[in-house]
N, C-alpha and C positions, 0 to 999 in steps of 0.2 A: 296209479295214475300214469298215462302214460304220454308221448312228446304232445300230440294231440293237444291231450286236456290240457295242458304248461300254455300250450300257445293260445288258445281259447282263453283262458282264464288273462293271459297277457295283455290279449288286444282288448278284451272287457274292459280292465284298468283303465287303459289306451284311450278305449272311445268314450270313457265317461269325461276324460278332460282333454275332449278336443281341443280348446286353443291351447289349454299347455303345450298337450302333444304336436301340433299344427308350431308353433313359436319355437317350439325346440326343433324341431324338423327345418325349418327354414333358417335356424343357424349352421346347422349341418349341410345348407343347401346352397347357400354364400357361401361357404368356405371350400364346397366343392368347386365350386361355379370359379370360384377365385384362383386356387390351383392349377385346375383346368386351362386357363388361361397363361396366369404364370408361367407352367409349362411349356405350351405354344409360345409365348414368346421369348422365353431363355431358345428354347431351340429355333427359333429363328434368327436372332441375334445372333448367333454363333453359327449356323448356317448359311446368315448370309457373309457373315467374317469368312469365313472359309470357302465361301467361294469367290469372292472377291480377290483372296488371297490366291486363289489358284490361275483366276483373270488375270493378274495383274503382276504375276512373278516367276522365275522359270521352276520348273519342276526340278531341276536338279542345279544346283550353283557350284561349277569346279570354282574354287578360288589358289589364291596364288601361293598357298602354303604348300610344303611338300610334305608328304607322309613317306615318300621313299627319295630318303637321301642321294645326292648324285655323289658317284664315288670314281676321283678319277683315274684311268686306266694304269697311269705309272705310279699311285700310292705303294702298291707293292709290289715290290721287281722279281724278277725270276732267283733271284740270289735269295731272297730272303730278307733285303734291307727293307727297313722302313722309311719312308720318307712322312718327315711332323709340317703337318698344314697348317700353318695361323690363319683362323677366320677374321678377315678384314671386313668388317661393317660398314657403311657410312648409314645412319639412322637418317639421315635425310632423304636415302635414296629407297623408293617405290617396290615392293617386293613384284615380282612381274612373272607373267608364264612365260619363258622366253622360246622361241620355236614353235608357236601356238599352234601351227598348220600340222606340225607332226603330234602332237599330242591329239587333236581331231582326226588326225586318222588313224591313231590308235584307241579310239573309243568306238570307230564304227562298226566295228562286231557286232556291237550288243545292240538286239536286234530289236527292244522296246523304243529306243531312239526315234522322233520324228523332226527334230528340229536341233543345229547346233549352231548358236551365236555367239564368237568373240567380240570380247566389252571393253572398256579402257572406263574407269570411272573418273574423273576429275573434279575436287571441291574447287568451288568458283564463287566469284563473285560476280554478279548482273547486274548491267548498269543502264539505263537508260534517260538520258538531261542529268538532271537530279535525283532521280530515284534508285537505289540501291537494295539489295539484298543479296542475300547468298542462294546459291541451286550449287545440285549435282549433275553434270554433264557426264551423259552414259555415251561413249565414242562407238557407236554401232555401223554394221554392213545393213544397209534399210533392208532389203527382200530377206536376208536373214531372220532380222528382228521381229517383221512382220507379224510372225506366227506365235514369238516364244512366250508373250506374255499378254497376250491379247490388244497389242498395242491398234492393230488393224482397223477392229471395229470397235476402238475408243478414241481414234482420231474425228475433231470437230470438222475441215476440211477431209475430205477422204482419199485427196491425193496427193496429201502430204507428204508420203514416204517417198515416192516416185518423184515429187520435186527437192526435196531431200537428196535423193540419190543424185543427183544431174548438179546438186548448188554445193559445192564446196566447201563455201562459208556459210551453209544453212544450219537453221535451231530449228527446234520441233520441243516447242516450250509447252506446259501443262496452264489448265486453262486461269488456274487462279495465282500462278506463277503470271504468267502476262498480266491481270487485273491490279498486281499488286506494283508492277512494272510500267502502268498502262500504256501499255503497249500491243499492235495490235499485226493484223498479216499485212508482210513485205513490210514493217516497221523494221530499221538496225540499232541494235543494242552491244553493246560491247561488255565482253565477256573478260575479267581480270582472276590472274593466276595467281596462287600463294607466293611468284615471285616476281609478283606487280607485271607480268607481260599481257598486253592488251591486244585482245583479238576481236575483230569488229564481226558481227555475222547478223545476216539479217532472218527473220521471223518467217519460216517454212507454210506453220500452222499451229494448231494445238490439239490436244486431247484429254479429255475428263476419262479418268479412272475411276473414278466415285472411293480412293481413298483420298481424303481433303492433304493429307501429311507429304503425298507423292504428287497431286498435281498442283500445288504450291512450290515447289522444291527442285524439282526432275526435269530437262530437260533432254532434247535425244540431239547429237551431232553426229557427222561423219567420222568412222575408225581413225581415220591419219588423221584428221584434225585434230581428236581429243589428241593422241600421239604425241603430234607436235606441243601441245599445248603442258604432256606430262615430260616433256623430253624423254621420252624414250622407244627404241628402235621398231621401225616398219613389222617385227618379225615380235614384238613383245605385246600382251594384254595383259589386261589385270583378272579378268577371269571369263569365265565361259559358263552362258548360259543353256542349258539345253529343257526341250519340251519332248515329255515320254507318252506313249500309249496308252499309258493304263497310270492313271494319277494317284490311287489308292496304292500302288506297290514302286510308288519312286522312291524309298528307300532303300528296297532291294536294289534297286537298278541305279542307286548313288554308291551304292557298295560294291557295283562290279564296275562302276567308272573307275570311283577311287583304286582299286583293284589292278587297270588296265594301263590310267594314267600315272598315278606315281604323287598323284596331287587331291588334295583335301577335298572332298564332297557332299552338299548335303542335302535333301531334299529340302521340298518347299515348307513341309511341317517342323523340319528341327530348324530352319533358319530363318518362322517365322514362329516361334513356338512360343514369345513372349506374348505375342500381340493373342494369338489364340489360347491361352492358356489364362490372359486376364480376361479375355470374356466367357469362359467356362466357369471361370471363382466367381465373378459376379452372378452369373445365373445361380450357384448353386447359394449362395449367400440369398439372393431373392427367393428361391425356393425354400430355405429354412424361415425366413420371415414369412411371408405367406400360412406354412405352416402352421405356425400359432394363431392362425385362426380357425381352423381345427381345435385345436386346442381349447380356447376359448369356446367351441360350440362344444366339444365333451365334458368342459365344467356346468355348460347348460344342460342337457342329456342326466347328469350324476346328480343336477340340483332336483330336477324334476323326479327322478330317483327317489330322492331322499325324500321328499313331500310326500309322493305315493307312499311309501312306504309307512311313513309314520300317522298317515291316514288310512291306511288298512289294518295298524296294528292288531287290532280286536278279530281280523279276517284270519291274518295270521294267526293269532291263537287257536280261532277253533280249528282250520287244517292241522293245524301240528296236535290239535287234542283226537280227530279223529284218524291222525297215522300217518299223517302226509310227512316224508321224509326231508330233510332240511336240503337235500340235494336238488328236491321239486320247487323248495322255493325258493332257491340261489336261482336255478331254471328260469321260472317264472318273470323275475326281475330282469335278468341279463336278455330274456326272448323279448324282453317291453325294451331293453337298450339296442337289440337288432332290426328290432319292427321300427324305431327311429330312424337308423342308421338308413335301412333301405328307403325308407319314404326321403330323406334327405338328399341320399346320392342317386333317387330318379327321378327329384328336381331339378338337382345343380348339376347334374352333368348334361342334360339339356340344354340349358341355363348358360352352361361354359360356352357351351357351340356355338349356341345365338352369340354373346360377346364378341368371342373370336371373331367370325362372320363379320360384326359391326365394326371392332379396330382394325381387321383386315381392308375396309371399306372408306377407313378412314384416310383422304390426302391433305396433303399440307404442305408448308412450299419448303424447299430442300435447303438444307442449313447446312452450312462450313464448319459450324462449332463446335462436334466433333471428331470423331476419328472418321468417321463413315458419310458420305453424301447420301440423303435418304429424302424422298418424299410421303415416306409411310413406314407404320410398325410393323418388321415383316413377321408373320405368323406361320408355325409350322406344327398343325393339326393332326397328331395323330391317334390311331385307336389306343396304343398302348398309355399313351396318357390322361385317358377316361377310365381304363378298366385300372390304372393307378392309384385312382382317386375314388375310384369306387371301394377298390380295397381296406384303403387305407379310412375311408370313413368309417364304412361297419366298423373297422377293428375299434377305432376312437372311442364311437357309441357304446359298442359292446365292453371294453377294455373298464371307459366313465360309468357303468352300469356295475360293474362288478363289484366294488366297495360299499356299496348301499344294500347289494345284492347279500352280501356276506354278513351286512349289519344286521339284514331281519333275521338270519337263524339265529342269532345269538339270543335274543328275546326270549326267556323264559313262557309258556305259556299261563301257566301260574298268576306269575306277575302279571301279565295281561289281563287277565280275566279280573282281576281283584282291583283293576286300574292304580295299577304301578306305573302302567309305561303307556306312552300313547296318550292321544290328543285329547 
């Protein structure tokens, strides 16, 4: 007997219990369908995390650490003496770039570089009549900033930077930072320092980032003003932003900053690698649930199996009395769990699309509550996540087929025939 007849003989089986077979197939086609989907939206959800993240943050962050010690020129004298340094700390005081301008023109080599903006950060307190909260005051050069984080085109007013740069005591507050302030443009609010000094500055404009965490929190001031604000000197920041050409290799090109500068570097992936790294586990966490719905349709697939099977017993006997080898009818059974498989994964992968298409289609009004500002489930559709699930069904089907597959050669034909075994 050869693949031919196995398969013939299979789908016979098959289409004597169409709704079995049709019932089991469309558990195998919901679960496609489901995956399918699941899919597209873990990778959207993290696709849209990461791009947000690359909107909204500079590609490379020098901070104020130093990876190459300053060592200074009379530690060790021409005689051979040593002179012993006692490191004086005061932990209150701000670690800071100091000379910021030479450090910037010692990174302009490298020739990925499109943008470089020194920052002053300041934790603050915002104050407006009675209303309080805290924000973080980023002390920026505006036509700098402009570019390094997408601040440009997530400003609400869009010539905010530009009044910004001209207003001294201007904010450039995020937009649920003002709502919770309510506070609104050319309102003044006054800004308090961790050592209670109050600086009045009035409301530039705003901007939505569409992370709810940074425009509640963030506002942008002028370079000397944060300065003044951190006490310390004209010539000092707390780090340096910069924006590269090619986003996908800012690691390489934090490694020849760090390299050039003498100070700590990191791209935008390792210095945001929490926040994308919790919505990678969450997708893969929903991908294994999911899963078990698969699962569940191969326990249907191996039920239906087993029914066939103990309903053919007496078929069984006579093939194995006229020669048919046990290998043809392990065949036989397992061809009836692939003939499932594919009827199920060329409805539900269909099936996926149309969904997708539909939550893709789905709006709804944009929520603060949680990490992300979003008016819709983003979905990200691709072929390799169809031919995954197509994969992965046959195998199911065929995989749940196999143990019922391997129960009928063991049946004596003998027994069969003398009705020992079977229905």
């Amino acid at each position: 007997m050869n693949y031919l007849d196995e398969a013939r003989i299979a789908f016979v089986h098959l289409r004597e219990r169409k709704r079995q077979t049709v019932l089991t197939a469309l558990g195998v086609a919901v679960g496609s369908a489901m995956l399918v989907t699941t899919i597209s939206v873990a990778r959207g959800s993290s696709s849209n995390v990461i791009a947000k993240v690359i909107d909204t943050v500079p590609h490379v962050l020098i901070s104020a650490e130093r990876v190459v010690p300053l060592i200074p020129e009379n530690l060790v004298s021409r005689q051979g003496r040593v002179a012993m340094v006692t490191k004086n700390i005061n932990l209150d005081e701000q670690e800071v770039i100091k000379n910021y301008a030479e450090v910037v023109e010692s990174i302009r080599p490298v020739e990925e570089l499109r943008s470089i903006s020194p920052f002053v950060l300041s934790k603050l307190l915002a104050r407006n009549k009675t209303r309080f909260t805290p924000c973080v005051a980023r002390g920026v050069v505006p036509h700098l900033e402009a570019d390094i984080a997408g601040l440009q085109k997530n400003l609400i007013e869009k010539n905010s930077l530009e009044e910004l740069a001209y207003t001294p005591n201007g904010i450039l507050v995020g937009d649920l930072l003002a709502k919770k302030l309510n506070a609104g443009y050319r309102d003044k609010i006054v800004l308090v320092t961790k050592n209670s000094e109050e600086f009045p500055v009035m409301i530039v404009g705003r901007f939505s980032s569409g992370f709810n965490a940074k425009d509640e929190r963030e506002a942008y001031v002028n370079l000397a003003l944060a300065q003044r604000m951190e006490g310390i000197a004209s010539n000092s920041v707390t780090g340096i932003g910069l924006r590269t050409a090619y986003v996908d290799r800012a690691a390489e090109t934090a490694a020849k900053v760090q390299k050039l500068s003498g100070y700590k570097s990191e791209s935008w992936d390792e210095t945001n690698r929490n926040v994308i790294e919790f919505y990678n586990r969450n997708a893969v966490i929903t991908l294994v649930l999911v899963g078990f719905v698969f699962i569940v349709a191969g326990l249907g697939v191996s039920s239906v199996m087993t029914t066939v099977i103990l309903q053919k017993v007496k078929d069984i006997a006579i093939l194995r009395s006229m020669g048919m080898q046990a290998g043809s009818i392990t065949r036989i059974f397992m061809l009836e769990g692939f003939m499932i498989g594919v009827l199920g994964v060329v409805i539900g992968s269909p099936m996926g699309h149309v969904i997708c298409h539909f939550v893709d289609a789905i709006r709804f009004e944009a929520s603060t509550a949680g990490v992300l500002k979003s008016d819709k489930i983003n979905i990200v559709e691709q072929p390799e996540a169809h031919l995954i699930v197509i994969a992965f069904g046959i195998l199911i089907a065929v995989l749940s087929s196999w143990s019922p597959a391997r129960k009928a050669t063991r049946y004596l034909p003998v027994r069969i025939l003398r009705g020992e075994v079977g229905a």
